[in-house]
C-alpha positions in Angstrom: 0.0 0.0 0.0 1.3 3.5 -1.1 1.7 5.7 2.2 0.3 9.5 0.7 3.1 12.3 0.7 1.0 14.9 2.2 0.2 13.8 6.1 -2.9 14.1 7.9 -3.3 15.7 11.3 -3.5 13.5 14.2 -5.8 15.3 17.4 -5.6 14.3 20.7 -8.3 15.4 23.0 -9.1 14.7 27.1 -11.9 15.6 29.4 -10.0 17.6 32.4 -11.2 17.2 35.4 -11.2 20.2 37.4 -9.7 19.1 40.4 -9.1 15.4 42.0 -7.8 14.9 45.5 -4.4 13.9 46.6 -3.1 10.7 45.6 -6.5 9.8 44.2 -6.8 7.1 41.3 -9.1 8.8 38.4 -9.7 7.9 34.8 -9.0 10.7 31.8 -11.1 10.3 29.1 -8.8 10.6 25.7 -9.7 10.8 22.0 -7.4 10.6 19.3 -8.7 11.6 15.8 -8.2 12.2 12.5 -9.8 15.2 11.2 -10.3 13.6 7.6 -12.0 10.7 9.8 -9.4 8.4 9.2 -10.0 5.7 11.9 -7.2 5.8 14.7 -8.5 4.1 17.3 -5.1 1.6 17.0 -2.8 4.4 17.9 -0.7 3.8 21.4 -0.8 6.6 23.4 2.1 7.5 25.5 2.3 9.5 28.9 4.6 10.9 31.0 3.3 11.6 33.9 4.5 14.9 36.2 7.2 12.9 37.8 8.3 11.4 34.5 7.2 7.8 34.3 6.5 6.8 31.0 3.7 4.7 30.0 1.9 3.6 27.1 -1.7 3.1 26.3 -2.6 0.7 24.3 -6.3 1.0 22.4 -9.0 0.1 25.0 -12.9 1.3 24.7 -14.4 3.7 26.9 -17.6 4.7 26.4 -17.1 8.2 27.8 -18.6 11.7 27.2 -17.9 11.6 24.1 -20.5 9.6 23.0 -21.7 6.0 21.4 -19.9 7.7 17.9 -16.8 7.7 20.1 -16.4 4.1 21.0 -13.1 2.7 19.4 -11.3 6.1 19.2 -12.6 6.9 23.5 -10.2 5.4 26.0 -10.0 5.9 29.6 -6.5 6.6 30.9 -5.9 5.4 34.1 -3.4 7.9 36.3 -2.9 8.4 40.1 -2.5 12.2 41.5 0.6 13.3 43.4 0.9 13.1 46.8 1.3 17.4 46.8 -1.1 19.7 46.5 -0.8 21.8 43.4 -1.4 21.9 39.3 0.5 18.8 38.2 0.8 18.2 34.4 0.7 14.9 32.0 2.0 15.3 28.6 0.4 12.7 26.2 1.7 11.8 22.9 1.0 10.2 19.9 4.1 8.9 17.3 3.9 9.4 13.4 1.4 6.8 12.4 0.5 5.0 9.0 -3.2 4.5 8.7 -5.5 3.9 5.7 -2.8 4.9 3.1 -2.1 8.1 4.7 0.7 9.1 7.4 -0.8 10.9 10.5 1.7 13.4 11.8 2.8 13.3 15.3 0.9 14.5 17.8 1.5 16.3 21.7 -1.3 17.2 24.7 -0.2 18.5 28.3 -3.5 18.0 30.5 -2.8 20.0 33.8 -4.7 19.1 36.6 -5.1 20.6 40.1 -4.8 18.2 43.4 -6.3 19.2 46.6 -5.9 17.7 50.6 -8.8 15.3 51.7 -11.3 16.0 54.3 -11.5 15.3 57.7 -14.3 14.9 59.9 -14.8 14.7 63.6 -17.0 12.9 66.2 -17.8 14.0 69.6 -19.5 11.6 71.8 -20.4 10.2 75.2 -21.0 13.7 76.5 -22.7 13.2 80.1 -25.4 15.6 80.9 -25.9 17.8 82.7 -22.6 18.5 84.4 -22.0 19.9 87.8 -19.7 23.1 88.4 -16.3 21.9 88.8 -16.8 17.9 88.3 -13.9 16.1 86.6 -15.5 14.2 83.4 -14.5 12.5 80.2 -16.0 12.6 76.7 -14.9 10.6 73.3 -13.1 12.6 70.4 -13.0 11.2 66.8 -11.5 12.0 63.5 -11.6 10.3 60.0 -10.5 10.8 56.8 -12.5 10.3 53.7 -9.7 8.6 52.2 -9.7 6.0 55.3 -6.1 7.4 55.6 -4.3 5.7 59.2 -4.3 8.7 61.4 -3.6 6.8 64.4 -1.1 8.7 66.5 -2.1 12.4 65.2 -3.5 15.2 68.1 -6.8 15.9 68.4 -7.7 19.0 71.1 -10.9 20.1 72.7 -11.1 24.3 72.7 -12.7 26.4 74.8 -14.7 29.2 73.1 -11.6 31.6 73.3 -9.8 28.9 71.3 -7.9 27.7 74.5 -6.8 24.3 74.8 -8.2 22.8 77.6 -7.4 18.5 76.1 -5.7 17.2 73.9 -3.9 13.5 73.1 -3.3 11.5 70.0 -5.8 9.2 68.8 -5.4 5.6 69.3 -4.4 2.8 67.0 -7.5 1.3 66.4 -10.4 2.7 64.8 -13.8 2.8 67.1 -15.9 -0.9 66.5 -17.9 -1.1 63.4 -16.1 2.3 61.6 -13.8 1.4 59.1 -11.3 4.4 59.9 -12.8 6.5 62.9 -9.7 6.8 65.2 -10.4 8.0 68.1 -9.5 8.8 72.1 -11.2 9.4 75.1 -10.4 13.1 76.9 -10.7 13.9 80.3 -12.2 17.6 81.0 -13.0 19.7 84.3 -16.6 21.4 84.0 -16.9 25.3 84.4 -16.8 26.4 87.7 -20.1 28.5 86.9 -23.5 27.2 85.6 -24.9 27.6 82.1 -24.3 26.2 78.3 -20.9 26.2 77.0 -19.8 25.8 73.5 -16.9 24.0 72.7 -14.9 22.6 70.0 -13.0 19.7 69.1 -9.9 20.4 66.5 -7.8 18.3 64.1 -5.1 20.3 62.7 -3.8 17.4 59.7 -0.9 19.0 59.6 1.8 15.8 59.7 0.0 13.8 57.6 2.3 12.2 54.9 -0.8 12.3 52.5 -2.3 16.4 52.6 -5.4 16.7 54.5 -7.8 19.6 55.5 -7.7 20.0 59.4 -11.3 20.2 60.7 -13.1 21.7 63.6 -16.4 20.7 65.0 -18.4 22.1 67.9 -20.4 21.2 70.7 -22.8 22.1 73.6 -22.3 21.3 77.3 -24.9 22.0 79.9 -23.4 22.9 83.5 -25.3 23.1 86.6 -25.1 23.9 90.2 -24.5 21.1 92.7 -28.3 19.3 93.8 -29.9 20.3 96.7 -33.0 18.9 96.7 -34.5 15.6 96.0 -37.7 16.1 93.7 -40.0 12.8 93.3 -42.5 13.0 90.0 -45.3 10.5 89.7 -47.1 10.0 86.5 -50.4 8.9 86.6 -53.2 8.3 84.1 -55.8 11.0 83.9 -58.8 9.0 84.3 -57.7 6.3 86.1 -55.0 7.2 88.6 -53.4 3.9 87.4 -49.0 4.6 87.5 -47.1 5.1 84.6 -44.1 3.4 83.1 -41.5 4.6 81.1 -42.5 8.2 81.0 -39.8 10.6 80.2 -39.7 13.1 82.6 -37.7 16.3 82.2 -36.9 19.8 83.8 -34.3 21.4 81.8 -31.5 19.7 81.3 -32.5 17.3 84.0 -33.8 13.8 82.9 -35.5 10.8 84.5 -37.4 8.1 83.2 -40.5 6.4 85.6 -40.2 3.3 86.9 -43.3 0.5 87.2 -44.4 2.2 90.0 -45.1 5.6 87.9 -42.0 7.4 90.0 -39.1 8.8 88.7 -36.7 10.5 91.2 -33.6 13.9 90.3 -31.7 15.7 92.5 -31.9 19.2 91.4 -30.4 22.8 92.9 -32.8 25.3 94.1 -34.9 27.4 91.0 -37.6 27.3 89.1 -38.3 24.8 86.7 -40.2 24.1 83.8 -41.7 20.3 84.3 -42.3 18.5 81.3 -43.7 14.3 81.0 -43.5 12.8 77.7 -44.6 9.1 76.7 -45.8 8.3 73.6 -49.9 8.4 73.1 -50.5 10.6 76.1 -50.3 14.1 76.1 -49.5 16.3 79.5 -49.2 20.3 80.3 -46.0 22.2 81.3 -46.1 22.3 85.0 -44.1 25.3 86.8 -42.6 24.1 90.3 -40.3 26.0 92.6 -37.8 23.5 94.5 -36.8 25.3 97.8 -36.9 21.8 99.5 -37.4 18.1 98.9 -40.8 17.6 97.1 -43.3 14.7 95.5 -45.5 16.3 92.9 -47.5 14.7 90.4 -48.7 14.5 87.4 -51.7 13.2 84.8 -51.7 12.5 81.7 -54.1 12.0 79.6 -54.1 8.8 76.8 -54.4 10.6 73.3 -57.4 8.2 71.5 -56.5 6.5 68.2 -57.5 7.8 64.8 -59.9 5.6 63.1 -58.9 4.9 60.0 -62.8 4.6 58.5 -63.6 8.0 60.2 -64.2 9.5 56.6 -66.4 6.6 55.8 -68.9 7.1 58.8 -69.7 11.3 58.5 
């Protein structure tokens, strides 16, 4: 076969993606393509990637954006990003090739791409509540990366809301049971030494990591009280039948109790006034106000909320 004098044009074309993370594995859709439609879907493709490996890509269908048309000439590249944050650049290339009686010229792409840290997240848990003023106590801190990168070993602080340190230690070798990569570490705190709601934070700074990561900061509320005084005994009783209630959640701020079988649930509280609240589910109660000066019993009906009939509609 007679190889034409005049050579056609060989195009190389990829779908950038804006940005892939850090040492991420991605595929880059390619064409190469003969402007005179000469079919080059044969032609090796050969890349040099930004720390100068060279590879080369033999023809393999990808049925990318391109489109159906495409299939045959489309192939996925598969690269790996840097371990550095940046704009990293690829060079593909294509050789002088002979295809239906023509020679296709030489071709050259660069493809830069941008690489960017992976997130972190962070898990506070195990908080007890509410707190007394001054009382030594211990919560669970948590960080993971959505890469499920090890970051055993790495700090992780809890900040008060001036940004003071007030814990810190490295998380553990072992991710928490049933995560997959939540390390994790338990740190000991010393309540306020003055009542109210506090918010804190719990900080990851990432900034050791071998792979790039984002730091993350998360934050979180802690009730503190004054030290009980005063025992206050709440019993929940059916409206209409004065028969006790179990299981009834019983509440006065951030003070909780559940009732026992006999209908009683018992919380030491400091003096105040308090906003009394009984919850169980298919009885509905009122907010009771109560002043605790002393130890008291109070108590409380609720009324059973009747079921919806389904055929209501049916029987106006």
């Amino acid at each position: 076969m007679t190889v034409r004098a005049t050579p056609h044009a060989t195009v190389i074309a990829a779908d950038e993606p804006a940005e892939v993370a850090v040492g991420a594995d991605f595929v880059l859709p390619v064409r190469v393509s003969c402007p005179a439609g000469c079919d080059l879907s044969a032609v090796p493709i050969e890349t040099t990637a930004p720390d100068g490996a060279i590879a080369i890509v033999e023809p393999v269908a990808f049925p990318g954006e391109f489109g159906k048309s495409d299939i045959g000439r489309t192939r996925g590249i598969a690269l790996k990003a840097p371990n550095r944050v940046g704009v990293h650049t690829w060079r593909l290339s294509c050789a002088a090739y002979a295809c239906a009686g023509a020679l296709h010229g030489e071709s050259l792409l660069s493809v830069s791409i941008r690489t960017r840290p992976h997130q972190t997240s962070l898990a506070v848990w195990a908080i007890p509540s509410p707190l007394v003023t001054g009382q030594p106590f211990a919560i669970k801190v948590g960080a993971k990366s959505t890469a499920g990168c090890d970051l055993a070993g790495k700090r992780i602080a809890v900040c008060d809301e001036t940004g003071a340190v007030l814990a810190s230690d490295v998380l553990g070798d072992t991710p928490w049971p049933g995560t997959s990569a939540l390390y994790w570490t338990e740190l000991a705190l010393v309540a306020p030494a003055e009542a109210g709601m506090f918010s804190w934070s719990v900080k990851f700074e990432a900034a050791d990591l071998a792979v790039p990561h984002h730091g993350a900061s998360s934050r979180f509320s802690i009730a503190i009280v004054n030290p009980p005084e005063h025992r206050l005994t709440v019993k929940v009783v059916e409206l209409e039948t004065a028969a006790p209630i179990a299981n009834a959640q019983v509440r006065l701020g951030a003070y909780r109790a559940a009732t026992g079988g006999s209908g009683l649930a018992e919380l030491m509280l400091p003096k105040g006034s308090y906003d009394l609240d009984v919850w169980k589910s298919g009885y509905e109660a009122p907010t009771t106000a109560i002043a605790i000066d002393a130890d008291v019993t109070v108590e409380v009906a609720i009324a059973a909320v009747p079921e919806e009939n389904p055929d209501a509609a049916w029987l106006m």
